[in-house]
N, C-alpha and C positions, 0 to 999 in steps of 0.2 A: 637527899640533898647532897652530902657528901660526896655519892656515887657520881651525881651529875657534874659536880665541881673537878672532879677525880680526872673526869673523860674530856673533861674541857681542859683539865691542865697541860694532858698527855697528849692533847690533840695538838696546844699551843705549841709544846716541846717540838713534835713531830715537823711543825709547818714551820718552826723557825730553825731548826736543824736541817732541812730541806734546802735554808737562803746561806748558811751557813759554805757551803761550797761553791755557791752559785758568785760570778763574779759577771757585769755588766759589760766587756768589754772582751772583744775572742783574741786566742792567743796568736802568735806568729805564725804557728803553725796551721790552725784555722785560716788564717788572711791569707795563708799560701797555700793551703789547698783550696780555698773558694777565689783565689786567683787561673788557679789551675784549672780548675773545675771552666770558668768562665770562658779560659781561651780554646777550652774543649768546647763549650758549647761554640763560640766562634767558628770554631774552627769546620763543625760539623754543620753547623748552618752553612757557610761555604758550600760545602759539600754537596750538600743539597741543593743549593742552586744551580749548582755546574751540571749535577743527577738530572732537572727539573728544564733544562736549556737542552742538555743533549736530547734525551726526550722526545720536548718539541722538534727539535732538527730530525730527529728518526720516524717522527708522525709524519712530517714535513715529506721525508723521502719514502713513506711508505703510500700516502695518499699520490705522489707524481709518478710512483709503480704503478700504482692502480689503473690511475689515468693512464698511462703507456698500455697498460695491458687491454682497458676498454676499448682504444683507438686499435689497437691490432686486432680485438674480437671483431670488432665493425672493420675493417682494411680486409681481414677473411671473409667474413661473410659475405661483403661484394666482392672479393674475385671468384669465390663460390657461385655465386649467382649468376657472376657476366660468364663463368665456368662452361655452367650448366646452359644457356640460351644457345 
């Protein structure tokens, strides 16, 4: 019984010296790094979109390559043809 009252006291200790430093409210320094932190994330979001836009414009110009290059495989192949007659 003792023993158990013992490990309950030392537990109490434990958990309330734990709230003991603990403070509900962050400091300046916290609000300016999770300010900071913030406009990073902005900032790289940004980034990303700009990354995410070029992209599409470089798919954009890779697929009317394409097409340029199919239209010249067929524009050879008939003067090959009318070549060949």
């Amino acid at each position: 019984m003792k023993k158990t009252c013992s490990i309950f006291v030392v537990g109490v200790l434990v958990v309330a010296s734990s709230f003991i430093g603990c403070s509900n409210k962050p400091s300046k320094e916290q609000l300016q790094q999770l300010n900071n932190l913030k406009a990073e994330v902005s900032s790289l979001e940004k980034e990303v979109s700009a990354r995410e836009a070029e992209k599409a414009a470089l798919l954009r110009s890779i697929s009317e390559k394409q097409e340029q290059i199919a239209q010249c495989t067929e524009d050879t192949q008939a003067l090959q043809s009318r070549i060949q007659k």
